[in-house]
C-alpha positions in Angstrom: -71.4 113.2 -130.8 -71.1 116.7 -131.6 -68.8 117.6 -128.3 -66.5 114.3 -129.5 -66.1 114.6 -133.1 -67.0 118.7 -133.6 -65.9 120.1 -130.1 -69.5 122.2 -130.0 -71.8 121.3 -127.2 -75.4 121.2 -128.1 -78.0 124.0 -126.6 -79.3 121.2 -124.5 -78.9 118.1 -123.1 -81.4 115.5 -121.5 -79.7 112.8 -119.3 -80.7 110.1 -116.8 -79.6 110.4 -113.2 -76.9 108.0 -114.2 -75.6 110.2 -116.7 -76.7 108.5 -119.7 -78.5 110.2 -122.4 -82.5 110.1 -123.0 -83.3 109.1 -126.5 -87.3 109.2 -125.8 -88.0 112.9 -125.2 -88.7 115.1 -128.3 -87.2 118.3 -127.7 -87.2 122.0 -129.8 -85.2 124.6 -129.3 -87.0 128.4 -130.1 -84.5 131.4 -130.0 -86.1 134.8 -130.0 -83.2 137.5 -129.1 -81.3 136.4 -126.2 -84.1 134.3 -125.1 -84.8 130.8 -125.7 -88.2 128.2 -125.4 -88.0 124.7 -125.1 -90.3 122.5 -125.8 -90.5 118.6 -124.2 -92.9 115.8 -125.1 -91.8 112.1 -124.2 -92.6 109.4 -126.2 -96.1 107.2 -125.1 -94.4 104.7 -123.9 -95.0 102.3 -120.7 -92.4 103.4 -119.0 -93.2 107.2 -119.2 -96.9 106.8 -117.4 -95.2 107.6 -114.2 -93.2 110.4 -113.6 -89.1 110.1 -114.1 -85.9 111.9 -112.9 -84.2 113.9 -115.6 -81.7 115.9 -115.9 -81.3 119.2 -118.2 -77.7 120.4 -119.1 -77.3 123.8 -121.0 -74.4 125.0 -123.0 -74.4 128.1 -120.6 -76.1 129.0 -116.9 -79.6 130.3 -117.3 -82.5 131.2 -115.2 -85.0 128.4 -115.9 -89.1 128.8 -116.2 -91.5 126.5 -116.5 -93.7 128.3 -118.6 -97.3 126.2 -118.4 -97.1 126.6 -114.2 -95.4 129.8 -114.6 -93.2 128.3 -111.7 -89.2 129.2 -111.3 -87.3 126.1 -111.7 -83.3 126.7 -110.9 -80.5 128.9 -112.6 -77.8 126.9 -113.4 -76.4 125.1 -116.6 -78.3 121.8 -114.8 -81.2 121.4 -113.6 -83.3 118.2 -112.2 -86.8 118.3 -113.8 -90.0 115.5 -113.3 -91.2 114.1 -116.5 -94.2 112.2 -117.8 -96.6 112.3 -120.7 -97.5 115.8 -119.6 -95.9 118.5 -122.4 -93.4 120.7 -120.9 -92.5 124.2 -122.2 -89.5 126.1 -120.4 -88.0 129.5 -120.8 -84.6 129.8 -120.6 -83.5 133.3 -119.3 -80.4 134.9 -119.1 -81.6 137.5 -116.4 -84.4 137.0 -113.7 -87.9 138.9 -113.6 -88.0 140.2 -109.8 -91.4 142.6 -110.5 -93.1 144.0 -113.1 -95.0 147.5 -113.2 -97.7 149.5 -115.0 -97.1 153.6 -114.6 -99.4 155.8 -113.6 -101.9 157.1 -115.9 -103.2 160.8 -116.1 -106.6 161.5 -114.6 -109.2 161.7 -116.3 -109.3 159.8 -119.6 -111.5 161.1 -121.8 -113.6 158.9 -124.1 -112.7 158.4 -128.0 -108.8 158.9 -127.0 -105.9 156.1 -128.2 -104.7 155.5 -124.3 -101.2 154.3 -123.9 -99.9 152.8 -121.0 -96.3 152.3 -120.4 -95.1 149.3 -118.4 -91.6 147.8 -117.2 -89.9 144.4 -116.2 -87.6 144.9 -113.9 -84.5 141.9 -113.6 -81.9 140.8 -111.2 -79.6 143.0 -113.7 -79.2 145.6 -115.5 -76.6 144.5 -118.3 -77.4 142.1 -121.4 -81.7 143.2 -121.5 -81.6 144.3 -124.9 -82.6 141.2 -126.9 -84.4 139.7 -123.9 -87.7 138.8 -125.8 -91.3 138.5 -123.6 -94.4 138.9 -123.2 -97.0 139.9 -121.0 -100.8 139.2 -121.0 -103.2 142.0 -120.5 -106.7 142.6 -119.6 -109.0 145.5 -118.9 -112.1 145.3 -116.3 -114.3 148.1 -115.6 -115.7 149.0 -112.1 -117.8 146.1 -111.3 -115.0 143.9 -112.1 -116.4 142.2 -115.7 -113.2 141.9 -118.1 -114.1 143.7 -121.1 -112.5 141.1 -123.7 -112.1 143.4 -126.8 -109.5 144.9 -124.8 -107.5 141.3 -124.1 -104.0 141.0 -125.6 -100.8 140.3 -125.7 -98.0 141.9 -125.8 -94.7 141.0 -127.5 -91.0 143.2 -126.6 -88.1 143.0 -126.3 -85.6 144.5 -123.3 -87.5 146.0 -120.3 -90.4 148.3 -121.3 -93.3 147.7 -123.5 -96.4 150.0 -124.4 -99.9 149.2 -124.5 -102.3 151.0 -126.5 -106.2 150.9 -125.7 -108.5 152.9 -128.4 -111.2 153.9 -126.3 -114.5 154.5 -128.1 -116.5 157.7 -127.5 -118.9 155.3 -126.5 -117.2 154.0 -123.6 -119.2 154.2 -120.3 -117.8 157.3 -117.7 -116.2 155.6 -114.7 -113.3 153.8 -113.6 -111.0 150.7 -114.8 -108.6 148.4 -114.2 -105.8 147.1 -116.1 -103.6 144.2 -115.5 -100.6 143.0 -116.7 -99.4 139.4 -116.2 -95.6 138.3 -117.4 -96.3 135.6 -119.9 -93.4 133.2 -117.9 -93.3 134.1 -114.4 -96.6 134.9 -113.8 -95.9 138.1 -112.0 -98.6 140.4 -112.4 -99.2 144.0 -111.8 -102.5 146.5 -112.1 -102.8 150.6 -112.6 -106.4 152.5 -113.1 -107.8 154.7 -115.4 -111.1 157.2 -115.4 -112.9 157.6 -118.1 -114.9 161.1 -118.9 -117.3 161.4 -121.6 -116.9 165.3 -122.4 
């Protein structure tokens, strides 16, 4: 309706293979920057028990996440997606994740210090990052490979690099840890180490 009596073409679309719309799927539309969640829920109905061919149309080509498998599901302004009674929640990109990275961190650490780490995403491009909201998932273990969970955040940016900051206690044990970084839709995932001196 709005594309025949407006001329505007909604954000998204949900049709059957046949082309005709879906009326039973609940969808919401998040924009943060240039980057955009959407959430699916089907309606409890007999006919949505088993699993259904559905197609997504978007009002422009995007590179399409599903967010709870962290699997990469098409770019393109269509895209064929599976859905039942399961909740679905996909981020629509406008540039791809290819790897993401922690730097280095000078040796040694000493205890008591405010750490910060700087990390990156790096994309398929280089143009258009700037509002590109994500997130990333981090976690600190120490040598024996315990998580230490007063450490555990995340980590909200926009464009390619973020900074983490870890307050280390002068009580902090001397020796070595790990910390990892996980991208909140893609699942990519990347580690640096740090050694801690109690001086």
């Amino acid at each position: 309706l709005l594309r025949e009596h407006a001329g505007q073409q909604p954000p998204v679309e949900l049709l059957f293979p046949d082309g005709s719309p879906r009326r039973d799927v609940f969808a919401r539309v998040f924009h943060n920057g240039s980057t955009q969640l959407l959430g699916l829920l089907c309606s409890d109905t007999a006919a949505n028990q088993e699993a259904s061919q559905t197609i997504l149309t978007l009002s422009s080509r995007h590179y399409v996440y599903d967010v709870r498998s962290q699997e990469f599901l098409g770019f393109g302004d269509r895209i064929t997606l599976e859905l039942d009674l399961q909740p679905r929640f996909l981020a629509l990109l406008p540039a791809r994740p290819e790897s993401i990275e922690l730097k280095r961190v000078a040796q040694p650490v000493s205890a008591g210090t405010d750490l910060a780490i700087t990390g990156a995403v790096h994309f398929n491009q280089d143009a258009g990052l700037e509002t590109l909201a994500q997130a990333v998932h981090l976690r600190v273990l120490d040598a024996e490979g315990n998580e230490l969970e007063w450490f555990r955040q995340n980590v909200l940016f926009r464009g390619q690099t973020f900074t983490v900051h870890l307050p280390l206690s002068r009580s902090i044990a001397a020796g070595s840890y790990r910390v990892t970084a996980k991208h909140a839709f893609t699942g990519l995932e990347t580690s640096t180490t740090f050694e801690v001196v109690n001086r």
